[in-house]
N, C-alpha and C positions, 0 to 999 in steps of 0.2 A: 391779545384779548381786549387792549382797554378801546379799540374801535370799535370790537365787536359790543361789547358792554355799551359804548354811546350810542349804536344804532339798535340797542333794543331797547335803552330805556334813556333818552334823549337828555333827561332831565340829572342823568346822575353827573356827576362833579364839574357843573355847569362851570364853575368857575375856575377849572385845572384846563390853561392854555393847551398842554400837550396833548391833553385829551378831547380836544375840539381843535386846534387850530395846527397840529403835527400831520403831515402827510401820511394817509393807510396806505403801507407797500404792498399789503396784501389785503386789497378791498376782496374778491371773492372769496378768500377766509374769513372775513369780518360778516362779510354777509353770510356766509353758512353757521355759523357759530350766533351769530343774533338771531336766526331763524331757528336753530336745535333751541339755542335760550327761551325762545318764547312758545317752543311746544312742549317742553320741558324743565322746569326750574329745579337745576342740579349737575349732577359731575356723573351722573350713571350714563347719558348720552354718549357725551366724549370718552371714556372709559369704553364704551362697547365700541365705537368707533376708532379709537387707539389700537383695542384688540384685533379689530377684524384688518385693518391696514396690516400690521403687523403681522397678523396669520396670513396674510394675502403676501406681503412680502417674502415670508420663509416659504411660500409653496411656490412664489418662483426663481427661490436659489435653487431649490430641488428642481423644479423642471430646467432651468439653464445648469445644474453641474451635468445632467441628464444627458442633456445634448454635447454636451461639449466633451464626455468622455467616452471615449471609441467601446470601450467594453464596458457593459451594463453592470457587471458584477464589482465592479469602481465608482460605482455613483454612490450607493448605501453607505458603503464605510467614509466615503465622502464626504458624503452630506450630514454624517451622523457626527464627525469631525467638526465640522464647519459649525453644526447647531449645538455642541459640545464647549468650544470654542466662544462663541457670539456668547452664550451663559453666562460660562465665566468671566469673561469683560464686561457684559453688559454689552454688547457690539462699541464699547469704545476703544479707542488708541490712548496713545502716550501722549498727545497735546490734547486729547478731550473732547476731540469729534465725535461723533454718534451716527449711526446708521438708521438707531431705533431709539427714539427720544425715553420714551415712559409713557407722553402726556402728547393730549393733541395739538399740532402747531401744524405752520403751512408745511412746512418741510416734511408733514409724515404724509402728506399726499405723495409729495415730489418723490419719496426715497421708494415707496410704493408702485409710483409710478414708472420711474426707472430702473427699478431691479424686474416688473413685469415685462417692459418695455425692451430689455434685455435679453430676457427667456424668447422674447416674440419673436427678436431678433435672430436669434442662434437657431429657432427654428423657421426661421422663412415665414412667418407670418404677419404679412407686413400691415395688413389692416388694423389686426389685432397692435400691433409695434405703434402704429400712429397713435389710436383711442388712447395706449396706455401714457403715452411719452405727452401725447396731448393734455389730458388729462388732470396726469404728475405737476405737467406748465402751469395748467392755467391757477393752479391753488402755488403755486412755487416757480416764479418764470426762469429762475436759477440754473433749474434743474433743465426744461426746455431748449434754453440759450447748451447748456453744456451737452447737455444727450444731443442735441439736433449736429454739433460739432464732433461728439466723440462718434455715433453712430458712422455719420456720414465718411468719417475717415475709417471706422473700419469694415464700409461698404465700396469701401475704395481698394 
């Protein structure tokens, strides 16, 4: 956030080297988050936007457990498992990775991106599979570089 914070208000901590002279790894997060800053001054923005990634995220583990299990009447208790589960962790593991942060960062495009990107996959929708994997990249290239490698071998 502190590049986004310098490209909305140029003049804040003029004098913090890192904050002006450190390379943004994620200029198109800096620039979406400078531009939510200046139509909005506050944390309700991000906050709706956290939500709605994160709702978009869990409707497509539902659509990809969907596809991927032969009988329908295996997907609910599935999926009711799965969203049972992510709760109680908080979607984290045992060294502290996260699927689903809390808060807005580049990575909740990418995880957003890739878990849609996923579902698009398992159903053959490949247009759809690019927009989202594309997407996920361009705010997280992480994510891009790795989907573009894991898709591709299990298109193989």
């Amino acid at each position: 956030m502190i590049h986004a914070l310098i490209r909305w208000d140029p003049a804040l901590l003029k004098n913090d080297w890192y904050a002006h002279g450190a390379a943004d790894l994620h200029s198109i997060f800096s620039r979406l988050a400078a531009l939510i800053l200046s139509v909005h001054d506050g944390p309700m923005p991000f906050v709706v936007l956290e939500t709605a990634l994160t709702i978009a995220g869990g409707l497509a583990v539902a659509w990809l457990v969907r596809a991927l299990l032969p009988d329908a009447r295996l997907a609910l208790p599935t999926l009711l498992g799965w969203f049972a589960l992510a709760f109680l962790t908080r979607t984290t593991d045992v060294m502290g990775s996260f699927l689903f942060a809390g808060y807005l960062q580049p990575s909740s495009f990418g995880e957003a991106g890739i878990l849609c990107a996923a579902a698009c996959f398992a159903h053959r929708r490949w247009l759809a599979f690019s927009f989202a994997l594309g997407l996920g990249g361009l705010l997280h290239l992480n994510f891009l570089v790795l989907g573009l490698a894991t898709f591709g071998l299990a298109h193989l």
